[in-house]
C-alpha positions in Angstrom: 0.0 0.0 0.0 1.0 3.5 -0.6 0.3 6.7 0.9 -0.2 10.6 -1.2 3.3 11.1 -2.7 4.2 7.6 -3.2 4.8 6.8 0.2 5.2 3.3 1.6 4.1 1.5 4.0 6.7 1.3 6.7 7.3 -2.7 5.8 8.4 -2.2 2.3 11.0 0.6 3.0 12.4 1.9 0.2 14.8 4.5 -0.2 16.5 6.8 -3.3 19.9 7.6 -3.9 18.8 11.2 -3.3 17.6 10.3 0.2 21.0 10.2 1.9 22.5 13.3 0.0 23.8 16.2 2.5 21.0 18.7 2.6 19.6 22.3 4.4 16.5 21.8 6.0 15.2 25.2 6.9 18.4 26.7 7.4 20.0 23.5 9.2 22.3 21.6 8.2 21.9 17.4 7.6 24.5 15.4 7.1 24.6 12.2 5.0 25.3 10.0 8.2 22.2 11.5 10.0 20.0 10.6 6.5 21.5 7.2 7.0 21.1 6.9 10.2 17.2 8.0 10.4 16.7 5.3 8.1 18.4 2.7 9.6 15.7 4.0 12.7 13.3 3.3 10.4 14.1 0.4 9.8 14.4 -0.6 13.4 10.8 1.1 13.3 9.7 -1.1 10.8 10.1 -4.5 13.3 8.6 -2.7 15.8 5.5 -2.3 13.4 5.8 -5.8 12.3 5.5 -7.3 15.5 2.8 -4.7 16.6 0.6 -5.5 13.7 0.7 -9.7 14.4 -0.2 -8.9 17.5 -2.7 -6.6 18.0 -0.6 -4.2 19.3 -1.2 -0.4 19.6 2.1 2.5 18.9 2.1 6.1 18.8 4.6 8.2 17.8 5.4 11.1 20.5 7.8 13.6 21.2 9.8 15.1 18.8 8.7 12.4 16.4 5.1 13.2 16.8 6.2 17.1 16.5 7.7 16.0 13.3 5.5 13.8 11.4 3.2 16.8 12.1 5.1 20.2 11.6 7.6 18.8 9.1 6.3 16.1 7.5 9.5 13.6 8.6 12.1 14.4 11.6 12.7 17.7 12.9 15.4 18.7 10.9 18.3 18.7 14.3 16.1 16.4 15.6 18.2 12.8 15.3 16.1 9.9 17.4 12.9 8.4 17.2 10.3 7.8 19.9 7.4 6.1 20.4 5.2 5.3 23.1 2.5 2.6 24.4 -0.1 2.2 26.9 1.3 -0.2 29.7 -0.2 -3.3 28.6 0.4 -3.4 25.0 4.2 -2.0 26.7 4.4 -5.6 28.4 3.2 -7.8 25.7 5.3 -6.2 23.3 8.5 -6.9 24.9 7.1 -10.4 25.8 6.6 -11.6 22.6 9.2 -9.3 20.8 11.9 -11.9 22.6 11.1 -14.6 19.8 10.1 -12.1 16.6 13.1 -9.8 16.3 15.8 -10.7 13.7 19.2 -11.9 15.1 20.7 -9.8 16.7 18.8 -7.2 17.6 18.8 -6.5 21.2 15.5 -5.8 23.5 16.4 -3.7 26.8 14.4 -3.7 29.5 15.0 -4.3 33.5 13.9 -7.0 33.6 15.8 -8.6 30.3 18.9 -6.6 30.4 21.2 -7.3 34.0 23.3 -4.5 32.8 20.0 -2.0 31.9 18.6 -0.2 34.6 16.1 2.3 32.8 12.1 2.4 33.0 11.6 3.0 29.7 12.4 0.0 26.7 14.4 0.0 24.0 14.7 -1.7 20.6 18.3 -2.0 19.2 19.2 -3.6 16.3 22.8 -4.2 17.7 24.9 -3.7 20.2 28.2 -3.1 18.7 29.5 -0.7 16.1 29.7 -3.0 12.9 31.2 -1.7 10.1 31.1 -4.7 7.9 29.4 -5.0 4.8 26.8 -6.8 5.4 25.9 -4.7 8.0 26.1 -1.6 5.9 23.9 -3.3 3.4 21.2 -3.8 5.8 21.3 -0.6 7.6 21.8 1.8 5.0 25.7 2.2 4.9 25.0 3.5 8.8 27.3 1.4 11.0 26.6 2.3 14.4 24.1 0.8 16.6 20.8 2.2 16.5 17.7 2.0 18.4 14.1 3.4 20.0 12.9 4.6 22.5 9.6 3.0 23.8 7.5 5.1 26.5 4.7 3.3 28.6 1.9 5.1 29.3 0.6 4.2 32.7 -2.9 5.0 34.3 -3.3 7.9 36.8 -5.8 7.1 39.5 -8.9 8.7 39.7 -8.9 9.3 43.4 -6.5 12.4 44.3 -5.4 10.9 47.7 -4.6 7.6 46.2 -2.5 9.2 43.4 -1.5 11.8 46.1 0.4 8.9 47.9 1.4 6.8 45.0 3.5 10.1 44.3 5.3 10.3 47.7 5.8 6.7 47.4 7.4 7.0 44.2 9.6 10.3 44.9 10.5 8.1 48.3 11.7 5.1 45.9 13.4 7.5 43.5 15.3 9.1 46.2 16.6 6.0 47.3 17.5 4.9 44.3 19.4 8.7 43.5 21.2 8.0 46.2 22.6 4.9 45.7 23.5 5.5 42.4 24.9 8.6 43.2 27.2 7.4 46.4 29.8 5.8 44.2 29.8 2.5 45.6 27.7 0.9 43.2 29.3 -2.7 43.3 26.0 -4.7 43.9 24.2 -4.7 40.5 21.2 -6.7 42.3 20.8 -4.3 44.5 20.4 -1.7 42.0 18.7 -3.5 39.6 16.2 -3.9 43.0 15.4 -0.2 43.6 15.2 0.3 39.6 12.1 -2.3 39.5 10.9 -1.0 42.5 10.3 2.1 40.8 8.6 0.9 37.8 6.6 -1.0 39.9 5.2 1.9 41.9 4.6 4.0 38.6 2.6 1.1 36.8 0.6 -0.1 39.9 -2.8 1.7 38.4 -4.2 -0.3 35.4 -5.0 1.9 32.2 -8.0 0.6 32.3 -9.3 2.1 35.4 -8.0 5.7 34.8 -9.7 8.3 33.3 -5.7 10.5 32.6 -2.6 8.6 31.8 1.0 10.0 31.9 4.5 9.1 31.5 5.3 8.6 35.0 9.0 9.8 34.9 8.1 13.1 34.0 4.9 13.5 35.8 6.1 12.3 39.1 9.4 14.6 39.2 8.0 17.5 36.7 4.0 16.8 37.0 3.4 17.3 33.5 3.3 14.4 30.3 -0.5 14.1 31.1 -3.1 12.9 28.3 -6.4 12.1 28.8 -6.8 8.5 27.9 -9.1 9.3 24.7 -6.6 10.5 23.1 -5.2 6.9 22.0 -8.5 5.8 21.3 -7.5 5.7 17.4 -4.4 6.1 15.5 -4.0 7.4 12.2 -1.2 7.1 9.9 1.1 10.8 9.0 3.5 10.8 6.2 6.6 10.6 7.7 10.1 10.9 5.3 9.0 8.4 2.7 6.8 6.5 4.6 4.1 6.8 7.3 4.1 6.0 11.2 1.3 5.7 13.3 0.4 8.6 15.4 -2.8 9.7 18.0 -5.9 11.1 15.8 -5.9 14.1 18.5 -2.1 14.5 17.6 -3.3 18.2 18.4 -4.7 17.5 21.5 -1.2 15.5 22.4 1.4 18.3 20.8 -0.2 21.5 22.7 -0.1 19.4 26.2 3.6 18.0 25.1 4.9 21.7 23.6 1.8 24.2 23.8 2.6 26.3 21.0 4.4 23.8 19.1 4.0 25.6 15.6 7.1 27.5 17.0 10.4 26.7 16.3 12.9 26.2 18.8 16.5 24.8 17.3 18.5 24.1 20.4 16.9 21.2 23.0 17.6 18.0 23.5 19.2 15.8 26.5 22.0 13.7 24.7 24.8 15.1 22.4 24.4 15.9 18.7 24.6 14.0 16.8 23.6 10.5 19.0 26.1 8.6 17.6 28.7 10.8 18.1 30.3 8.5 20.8 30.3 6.2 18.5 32.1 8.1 15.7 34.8 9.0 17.8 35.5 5.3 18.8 35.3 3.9 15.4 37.6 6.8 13.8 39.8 6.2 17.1 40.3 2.4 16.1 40.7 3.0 12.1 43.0 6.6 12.9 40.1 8.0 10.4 37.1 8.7 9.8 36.0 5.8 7.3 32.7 7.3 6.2 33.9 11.3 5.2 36.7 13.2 5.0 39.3 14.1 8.1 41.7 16.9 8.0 45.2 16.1 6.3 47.5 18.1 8.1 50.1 16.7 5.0 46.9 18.5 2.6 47.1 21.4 4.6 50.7 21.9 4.6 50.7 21.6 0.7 48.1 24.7 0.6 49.6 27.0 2.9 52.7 26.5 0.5 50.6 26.9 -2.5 48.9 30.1 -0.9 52.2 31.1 0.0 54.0 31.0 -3.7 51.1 32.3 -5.1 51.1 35.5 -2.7 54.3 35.9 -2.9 54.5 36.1 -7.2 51.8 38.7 -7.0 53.8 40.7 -4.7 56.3 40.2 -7.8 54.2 41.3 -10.4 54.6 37.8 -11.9 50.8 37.0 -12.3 50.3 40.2 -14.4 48.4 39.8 -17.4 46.8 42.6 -19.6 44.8 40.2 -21.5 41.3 39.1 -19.8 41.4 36.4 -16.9 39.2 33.1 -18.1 37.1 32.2 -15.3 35.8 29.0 -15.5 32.6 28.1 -13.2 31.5 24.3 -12.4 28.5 24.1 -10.5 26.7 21.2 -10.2 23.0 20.7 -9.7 21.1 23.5 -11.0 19.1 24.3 -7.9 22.8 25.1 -6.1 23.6 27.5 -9.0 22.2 30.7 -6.5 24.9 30.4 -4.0 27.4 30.7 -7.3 25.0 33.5 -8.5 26.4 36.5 -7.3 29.7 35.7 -7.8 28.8 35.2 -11.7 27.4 38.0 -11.6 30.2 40.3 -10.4 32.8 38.5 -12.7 30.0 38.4 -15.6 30.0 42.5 -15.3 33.4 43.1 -15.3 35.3 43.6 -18.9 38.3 42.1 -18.0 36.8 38.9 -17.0 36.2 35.8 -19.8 33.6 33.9 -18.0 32.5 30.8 -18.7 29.8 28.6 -17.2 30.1 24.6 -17.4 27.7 22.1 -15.3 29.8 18.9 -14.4 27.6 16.1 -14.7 27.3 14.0 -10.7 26.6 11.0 -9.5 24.6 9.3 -7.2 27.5 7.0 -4.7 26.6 4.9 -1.6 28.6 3.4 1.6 30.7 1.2 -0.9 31.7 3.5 -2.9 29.7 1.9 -5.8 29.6 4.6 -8.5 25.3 4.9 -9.5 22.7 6.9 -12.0 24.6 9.8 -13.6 22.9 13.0 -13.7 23.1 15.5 -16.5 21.4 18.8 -15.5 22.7 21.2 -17.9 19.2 21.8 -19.7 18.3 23.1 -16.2 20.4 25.9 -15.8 18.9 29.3 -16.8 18.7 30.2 -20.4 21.0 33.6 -19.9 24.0 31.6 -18.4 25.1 30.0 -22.2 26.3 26.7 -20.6 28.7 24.7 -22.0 29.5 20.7 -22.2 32.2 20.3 -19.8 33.4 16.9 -21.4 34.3 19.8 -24.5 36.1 22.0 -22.5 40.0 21.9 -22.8 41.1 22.9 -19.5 44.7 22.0 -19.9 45.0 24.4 -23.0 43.0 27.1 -21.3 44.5 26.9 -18.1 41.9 29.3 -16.5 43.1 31.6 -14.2 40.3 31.4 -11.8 37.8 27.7 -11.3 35.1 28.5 -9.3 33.5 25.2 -7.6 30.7 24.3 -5.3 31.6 20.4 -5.0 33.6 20.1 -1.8 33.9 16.0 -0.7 36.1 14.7 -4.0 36.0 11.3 -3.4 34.2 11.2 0.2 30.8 11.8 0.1 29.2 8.3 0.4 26.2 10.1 -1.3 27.0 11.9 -4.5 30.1 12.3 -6.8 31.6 13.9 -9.4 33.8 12.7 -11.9 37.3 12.5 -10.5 38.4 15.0 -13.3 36.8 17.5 -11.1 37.9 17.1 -7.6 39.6 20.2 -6.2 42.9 18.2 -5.9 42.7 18.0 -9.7 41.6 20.8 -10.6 44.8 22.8 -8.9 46.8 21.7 -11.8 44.6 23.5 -14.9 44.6 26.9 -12.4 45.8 29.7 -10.9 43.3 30.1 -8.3 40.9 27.7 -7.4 37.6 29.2 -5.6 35.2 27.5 -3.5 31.5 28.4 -2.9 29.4 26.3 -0.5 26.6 25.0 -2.6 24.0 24.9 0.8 23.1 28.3 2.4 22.5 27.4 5.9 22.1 29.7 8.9 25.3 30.3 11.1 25.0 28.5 14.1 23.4 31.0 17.6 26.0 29.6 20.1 29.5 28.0 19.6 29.0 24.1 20.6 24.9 24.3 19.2 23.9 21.4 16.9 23.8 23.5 14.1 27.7 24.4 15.0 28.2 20.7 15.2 25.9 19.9 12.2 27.9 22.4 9.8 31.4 21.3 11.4 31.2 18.3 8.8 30.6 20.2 6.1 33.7 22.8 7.3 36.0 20.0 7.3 36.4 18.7 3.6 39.2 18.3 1.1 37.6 21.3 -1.2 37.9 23.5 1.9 41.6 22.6 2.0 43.0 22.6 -1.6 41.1 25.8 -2.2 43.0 29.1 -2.8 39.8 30.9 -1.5 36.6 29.9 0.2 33.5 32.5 -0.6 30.9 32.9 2.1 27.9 34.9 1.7 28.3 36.1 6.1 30.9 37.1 8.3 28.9 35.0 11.3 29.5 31.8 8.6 33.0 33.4 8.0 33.8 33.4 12.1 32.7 30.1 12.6 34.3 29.1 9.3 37.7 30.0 10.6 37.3 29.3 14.5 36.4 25.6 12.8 39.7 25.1 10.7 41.8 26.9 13.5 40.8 24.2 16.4 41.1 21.4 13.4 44.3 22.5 13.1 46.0 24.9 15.2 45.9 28.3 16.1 49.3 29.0 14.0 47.2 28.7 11.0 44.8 31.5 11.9 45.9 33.8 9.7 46.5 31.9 7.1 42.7 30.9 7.2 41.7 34.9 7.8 43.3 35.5 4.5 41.7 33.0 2.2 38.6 33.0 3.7 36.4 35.9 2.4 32.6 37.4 2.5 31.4 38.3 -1.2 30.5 41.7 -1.3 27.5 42.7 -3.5 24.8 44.9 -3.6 22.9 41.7 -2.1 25.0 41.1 0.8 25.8 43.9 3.0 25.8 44.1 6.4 22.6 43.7 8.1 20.8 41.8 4.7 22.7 39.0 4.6 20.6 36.4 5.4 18.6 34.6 2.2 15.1 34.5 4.8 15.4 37.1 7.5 14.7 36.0 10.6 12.3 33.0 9.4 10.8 32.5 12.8 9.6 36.2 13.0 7.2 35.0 10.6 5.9 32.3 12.6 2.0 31.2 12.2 0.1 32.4 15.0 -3.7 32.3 16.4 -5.7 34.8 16.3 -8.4 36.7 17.9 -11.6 37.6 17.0 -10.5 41.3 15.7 -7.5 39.8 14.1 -8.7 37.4 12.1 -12.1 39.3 10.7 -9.0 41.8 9.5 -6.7 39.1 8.0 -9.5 37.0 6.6 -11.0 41.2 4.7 -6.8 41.6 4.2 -6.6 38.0 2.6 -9.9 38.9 0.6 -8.2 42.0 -0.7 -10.4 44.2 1.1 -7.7 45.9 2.7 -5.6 46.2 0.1 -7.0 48.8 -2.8 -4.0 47.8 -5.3 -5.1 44.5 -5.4 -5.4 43.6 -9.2 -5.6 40.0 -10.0 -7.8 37.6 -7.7 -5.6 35.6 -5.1 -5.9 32.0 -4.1 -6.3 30.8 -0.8 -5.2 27.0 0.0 -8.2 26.4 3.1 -6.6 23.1 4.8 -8.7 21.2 7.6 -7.2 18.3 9.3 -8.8 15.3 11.4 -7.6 15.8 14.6 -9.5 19.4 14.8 -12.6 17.6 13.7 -12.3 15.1 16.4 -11.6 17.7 19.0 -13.9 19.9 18.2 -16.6 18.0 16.7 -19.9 20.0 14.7 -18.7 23.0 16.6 -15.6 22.7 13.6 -17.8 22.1 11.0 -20.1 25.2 11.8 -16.7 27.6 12.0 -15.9 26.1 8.2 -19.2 27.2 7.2 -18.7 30.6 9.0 -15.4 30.9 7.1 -16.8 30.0 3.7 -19.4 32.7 4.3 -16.7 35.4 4.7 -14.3 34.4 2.2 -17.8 33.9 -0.6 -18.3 37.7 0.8 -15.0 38.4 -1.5 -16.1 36.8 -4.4 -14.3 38.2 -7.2 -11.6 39.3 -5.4 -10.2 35.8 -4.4 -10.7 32.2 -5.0 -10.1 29.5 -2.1 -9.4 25.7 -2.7 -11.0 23.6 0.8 -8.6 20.8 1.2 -9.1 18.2 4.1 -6.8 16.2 5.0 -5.9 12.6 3.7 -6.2 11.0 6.8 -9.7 13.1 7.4 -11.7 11.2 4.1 -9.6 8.0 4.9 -10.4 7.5 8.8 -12.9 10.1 9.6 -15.8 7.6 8.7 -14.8 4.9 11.2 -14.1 6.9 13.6 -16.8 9.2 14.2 -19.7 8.2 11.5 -21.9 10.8 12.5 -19.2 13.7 11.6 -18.5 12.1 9.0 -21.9 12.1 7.4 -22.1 15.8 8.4 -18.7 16.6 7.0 -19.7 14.8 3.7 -23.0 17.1 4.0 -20.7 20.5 3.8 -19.0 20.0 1.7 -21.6 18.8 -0.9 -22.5 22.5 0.0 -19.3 23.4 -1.8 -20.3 23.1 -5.0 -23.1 25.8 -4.5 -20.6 28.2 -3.8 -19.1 31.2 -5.7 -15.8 30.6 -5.5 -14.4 27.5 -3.4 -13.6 24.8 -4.9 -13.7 21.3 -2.8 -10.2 19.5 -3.4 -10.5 15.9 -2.1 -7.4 14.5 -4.2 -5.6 17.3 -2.7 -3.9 18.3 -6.4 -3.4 22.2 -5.2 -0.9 20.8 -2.7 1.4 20.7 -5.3 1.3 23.8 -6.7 2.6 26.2 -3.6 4.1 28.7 -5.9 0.9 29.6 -6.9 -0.8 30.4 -3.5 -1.5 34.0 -2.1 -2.3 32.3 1.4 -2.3 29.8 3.7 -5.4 29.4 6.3 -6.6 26.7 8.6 -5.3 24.2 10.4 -1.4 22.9 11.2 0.4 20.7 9.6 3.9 20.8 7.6 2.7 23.0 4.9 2.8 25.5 7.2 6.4 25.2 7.8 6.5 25.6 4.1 4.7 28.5 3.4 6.5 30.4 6.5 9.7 29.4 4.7 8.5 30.2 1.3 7.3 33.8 2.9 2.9 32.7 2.3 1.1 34.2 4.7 -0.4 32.2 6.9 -3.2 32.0 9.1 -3.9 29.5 11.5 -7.9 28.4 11.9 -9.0 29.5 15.4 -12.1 27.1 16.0 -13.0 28.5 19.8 -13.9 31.9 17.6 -17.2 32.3 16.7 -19.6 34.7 15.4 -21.6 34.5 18.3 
């Protein structure tokens, strides 16, 4: 079975070359290895889901998963683990029968499996040692280090406050004891310990989910008192694309974000109560045993020293005069995919307008790589550049003749990315011998990172230290934030004698579209954020929207109206009379704009067994639709694919909002406690 946009279900995972290609996901960085490992998660996920479905099993996805699957449509972008959660008994079973269904070697951790585990919470693994072999590699995505998830039980809350009153000092009593041992430092008795762990648990699952009315996840909500959901919240699950597949989640996935986050349309980068990325542990032991990193490139201080030599001949002849030339300098650029050609753009552009520049623009073709190093499909996207750039065929271009004076390139790994590649003609340690200077231009623009050690400072670290970094003459950044951390990076990679040597080769373009203070591609994305409104607010952004506001309005504008099951199961015919009420205002603005109602897939694929009556009333409005001036009902949800075309974003969450913010749509989030009345 597959889901809208060709996802899969998760037990026929599948995934492209392109998957597991470095990328910028609103402004953050994601490195091959975290692509590879989310999948081999995933995969782990996909067991899980296996042994779930024999069984009769219920799992929800929760915390920053949940967030994910419903803000961004996959993982939080510096998000890096997966968690999911089940009520106590499924919790029990699970593990119980899980003991005979996983594959070899996976491990399952619990207390009362595990003598060396000692946490409340389970955990699937599907090893425990870093394997690096290539079986391994093959299985799990070319990710060798051992991977697993988290898996929450939901336990009841009693219904009588005194009862849960003293199940709380009971279990702040047990926790205490056990702090205290494990804190004292003489921890030789793993019995004991293992003792006071399951004297714990036992105290937080002691009331059946059966017989409570809230249910929480008792770590939290004993120390922190918060992690409550009322228990209908997992009454159904629904399915919420998620990468390129689907995971289970609540149907009130609303409900459970805004107790989990409140406002969780916000975006908060920073978080998190392990180091980024997870594995990093891991990474450090295996490049520890090998003296390398095996899976990207490590600094070469043999590399480096042949640069600074280079940089230092070369400065040195222009101080002679020896690289004056009166005829024009051939500049040669080689990007790469044509949706990277911005960040070479301005550059271009500034060469392009100068007379004494020769510029010449040639696409190298790339390939898709894996873990292996197996060389894939060949991509040839030279038809895609724009029309005004007069590409030409790099496999025509004689660079030895020419010897350019200036290569511009945007392809930094060489031979390490286990991702993508380009021919070996055209890594920078080649290219030094058909040029003068050799220039490199990041291909992603990615937001500097807000403190030193953040994730997104960790994140971009690997993408710092690369051979094109290295065996360039100059590196062109588009900030002097990137430029800082740029040269901090390289300095602490290699020492601080070299800080001046980086200073002087790394540089910030200057162009009439990067000075200081507009610098940034999306200013201050999260000053955009979707918010709810009030009554006064939104009857002046749904007349603003309408054009009512706006007197230069000219041609109509089209407003993408998306309603998604979770508020229909919250808020019941109560939502379906504020849908009316909006259609009423936006019909007011006929000829002015034209909306496009789209509900979500999992409200026409679940809706009906879950609530029958809404759903005959939901099919009743919008038969109504049709009736209407100017909406348009939009079951197959085909206006999802055409964002560039919308003038506005209104109703209900979900990841196209994190889309249109970052596209700069406006957006309106539906309100349904505001009424007319």
């Amino acid at each position: 079975m597959t889901y809208g946009d060709g996802k899969a279900e998760l037990n026929n995972l599948e995934f492209s070359p392109e998957f597991f290609y470095d990328e910028v996901r609103e402004g953050f960085f994601v490195t091959t290895m975290m692509k590879r490992y989310w999948a081999s998660q995933l995969k782990v996920l996909s067991i899980i889901a296996r042994i779930c479905d024999k069984y009769g099993l219920k799992w929800y996805a929760d915390y920053g998963t949940l967030l994910g699957a419903v803000r961004h449509g996959g993982y939080v972008p510096w998000d890096d683990d997966l968690d999911i959660c089940m009520l106590r008994d499924d919790w029990e079973k699970f593990f119980e029968v899980a003991q005979k269904e996983v594959p070899a070697g996976y491990k399952l951790l619990t207390i009362k499996g595990e003598i060396e585990y000692n946490e409340v919470i389970g955990r699937v693994c599907n090893t425990d040692v870093i394997d690096y072999g290539k079986e391994h590699l093959d299985e799990f995505y070319g990710c060798p280090y051992t991977t697993g998830i988290d898996i929450f039980p939901l336990d009841g809350i009693y219904n009588d406050s005194e009862k849960e009153k003293d199940r709380n000092r009971r279990a702040k009593k047990a926790l205490n004891e056990l702090n205290e041992y494990t804190n004292s430092g003489n921890r030789t008795d793993p019995a004991k310990l293992k003792k006071l762990v399951k004297k714990v648990e036992s105290i937080y699952s002691e009331c059946p989910v059966s017989e409570a009315e809230n249910l929480a996840l008792m770590p939290f909500f004993i120390t922190e008192n918060n992690h409550i959901f009322p228990k209908r919240l997992f009454e159904y699950t629904i399915k919420l694309p998620f990468e390129n597949t689907c995971i289970n989640v609540s149907a009130r996935y609303d409900e459970m974000l805004s107790i989990e986050y409140g406002d969780y349309l916000r975006v908060f980068k920073g978080g998190g109560i392990h180091d980024y990325p997870v594995f990093c542990s891991q990474e450090k032991i295996l490049k520890d045993k090998l003296g390398k990193n095996p899976f990207r490139y490590s600094l070469n201080m043999n590399e480096l020293l042949g640069s600074v030599s280079r940089y230092v001949t070369r400065t040195m002849k222009q101080m002679q005069g020896e690289n004056y030339a009166p005829k024009k300098k051939k500049v040669v650029f080689l990007p790469c995919k044509a949706d990277w050609w911005d960040s070479m753009e301005p550059l271009w552009k500034k060469y392009s307008e100068d007379e004494s520049m020769e510029v010449h623009v040639i696409p190298v073709f790339y390939y898709d790589s894996d873990h292996s190093g197996c060389i894939g499909e060949k991509h040839d996207e030279r038809d895609l550049f724009p029309d005004y750039l007069n590409v030409e065929a790099c496999e025509k271009y004689d660079f030895e003749g020419n010897h350019p004076d200036i290569i511009v390139i945007q392809v930094p790994y060489d031979g390490y990315s286990t991702a993508m590649t380009v021919h070996e003609f055209f890594y920078s340690s080649n290219l030094l011998r058909f040029t003068d200077e050799l220039i490199y231009i990041p291909c992603f623009d990615m937001d500097p990172p807000e403190e030193e050690n953040d994730k997104a400072a960790t994140a971009i670290s690997v993408f710092i230290e690369q051979e094109g970094v290295v065996n360039a003459d100059r590196v062109v950044l588009k900030s002097e934030e990137m430029r800082t951390f740029y040269i901090n990076k390289l300095v602490k990679l290699s020492s601080e004698d070299t800080r001046q040597y980086w200073e002087q080769k790394i540089v910030v373009l200057e162009s009439d579209d990067n000075k200081e203070g507009d610098n940034k591609e999306c200013d201050s994305i999260e000053k955009t954020e979707a918010v709810v409104i009030d009554k006064k607010a939104e009857d002046y952004g749904k007349r603003r929207l309408a054009g009512a506001e706006d007197e230069s309005a000219g041609a109509r504008k089209l407003i993408i109206y998306y309603v998604g099951i979770s508020s229909l199961l919250k808020y019941g015919e109560d939502a379906l009379e504020k849908i009316e009420e909006s259609f009423d205002i936006f019909e007011d603005a006929a000829g002015k704009i034209d909306v496009v109602f789209v509900p979500g897939e999992q409200v026409l694929e679940s809706l009906k067994d879950i609530d029958p009556k809404l759903w005959a009333k939901f099919e009743e409005l919008t038969n109504g639709i049709s009736n209407r001036k100017n909406i348009v009902y939009d079951p197959e949800q085909k206006a999802l694919l055409t964002m560039d075309n919308w003038s506005a974003y209104y109703g209900d969450a979900g990841p196209y909002v994190r889309k249109c913010v970052l596209k700069k749509i406006p957006v309106m989030i539906q309100n349904y406690e505001i009424r007319k009345n």
